[in-house]
C-alpha positions in Angstrom: 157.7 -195.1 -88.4 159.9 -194.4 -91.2 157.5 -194.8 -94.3 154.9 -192.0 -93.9 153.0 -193.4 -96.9 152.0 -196.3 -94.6 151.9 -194.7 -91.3 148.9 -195.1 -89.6 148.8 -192.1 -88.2 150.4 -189.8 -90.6 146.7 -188.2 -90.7 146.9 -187.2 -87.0 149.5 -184.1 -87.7 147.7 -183.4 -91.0 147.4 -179.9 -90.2 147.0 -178.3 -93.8 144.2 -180.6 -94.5 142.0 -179.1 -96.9 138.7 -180.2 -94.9 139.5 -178.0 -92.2 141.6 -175.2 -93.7 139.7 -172.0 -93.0 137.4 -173.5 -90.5 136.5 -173.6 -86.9 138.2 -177.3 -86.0 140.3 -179.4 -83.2 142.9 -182.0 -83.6 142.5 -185.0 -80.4 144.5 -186.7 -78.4 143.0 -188.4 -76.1 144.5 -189.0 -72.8 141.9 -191.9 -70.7 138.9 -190.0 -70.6 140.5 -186.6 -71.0 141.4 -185.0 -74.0 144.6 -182.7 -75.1 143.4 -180.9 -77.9 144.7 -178.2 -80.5 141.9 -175.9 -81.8 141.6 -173.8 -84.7 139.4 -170.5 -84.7 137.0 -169.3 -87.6 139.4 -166.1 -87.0 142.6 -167.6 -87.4 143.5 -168.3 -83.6 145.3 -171.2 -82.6 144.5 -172.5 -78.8 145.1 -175.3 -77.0 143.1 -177.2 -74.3 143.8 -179.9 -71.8 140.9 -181.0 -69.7 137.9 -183.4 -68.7 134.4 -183.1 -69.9 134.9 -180.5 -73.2 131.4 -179.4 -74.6 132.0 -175.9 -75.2 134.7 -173.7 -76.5 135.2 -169.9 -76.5 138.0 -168.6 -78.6 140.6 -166.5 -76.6 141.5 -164.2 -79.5 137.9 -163.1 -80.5 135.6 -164.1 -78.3 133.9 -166.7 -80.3 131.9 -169.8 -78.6 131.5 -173.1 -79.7 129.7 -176.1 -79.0 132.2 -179.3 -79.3 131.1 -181.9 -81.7 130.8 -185.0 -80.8 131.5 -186.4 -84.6 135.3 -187.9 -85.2 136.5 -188.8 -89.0 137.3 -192.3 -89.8 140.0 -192.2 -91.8 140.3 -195.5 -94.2 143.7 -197.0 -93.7 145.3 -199.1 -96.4 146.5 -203.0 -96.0 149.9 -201.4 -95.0 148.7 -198.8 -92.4 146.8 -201.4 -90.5 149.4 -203.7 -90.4 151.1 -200.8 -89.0 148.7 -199.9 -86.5 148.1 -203.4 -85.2 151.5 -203.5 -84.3 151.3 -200.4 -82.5 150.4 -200.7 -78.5 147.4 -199.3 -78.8 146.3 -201.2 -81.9 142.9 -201.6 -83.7 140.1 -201.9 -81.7 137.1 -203.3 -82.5 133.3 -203.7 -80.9 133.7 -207.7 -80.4 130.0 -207.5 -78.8 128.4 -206.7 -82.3 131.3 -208.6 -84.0 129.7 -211.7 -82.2 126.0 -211.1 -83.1 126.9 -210.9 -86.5 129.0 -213.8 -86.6 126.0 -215.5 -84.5 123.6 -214.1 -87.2 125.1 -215.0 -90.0 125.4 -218.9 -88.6 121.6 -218.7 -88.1 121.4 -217.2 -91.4 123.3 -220.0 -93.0 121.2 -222.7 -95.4 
């Protein structure tokens, strides 16, 4: 994409983000069920990982252990980048089970 401002995924290379400057963190990329990810030691390593079933961590440079987390940020997207992103090939996904009990809900819900 040539406009970064409304690139969906600008966010995935953010690697000077302030959240995570100084602090024990991993950038994703999932691959099916396995993951290819980048991490970042409290001690200022940099490693890299590709595998299945990642719970634990232990840093090469000090010796440092970690338990993964299984939290992800959701990072709002503007108008723009989901217009973007729909158009990508892996577009938005959604959870249509609970999208059709609310829609079911909110019929039964109706005066």
């Amino acid at each position: 994409m040539s406009d970064i401002k409304n690139d969906p995924l600008r966010h995935v290379h953010d690697t000077d983000n302030a959240t995570f400057r100084g602090k024990p963190h991993g950038w994703i990329q999932w691959k099916g069920t396995g993951v290819c990810i980048d991490l970042h030691c409290e001690c200022g390593a940099h490693g890299h990982v590709d595998t299945d079933f990642f719970y634990f961590y232990k840093c090469f440079a000090c010796g440092r252990t970690y338990a993964v987390g299984a939290n992800v940020a959701l990072i709002p997207l503007t108008p723009e980048q989901s217009a973007a992103a729909e158009a990508l090939p892996c577009g938005i996904k959604i959870d249509e089970k609970r999208k059709e009990e609310k829609e079911f809900q909110e019929l039964i819900d109706a005066p």
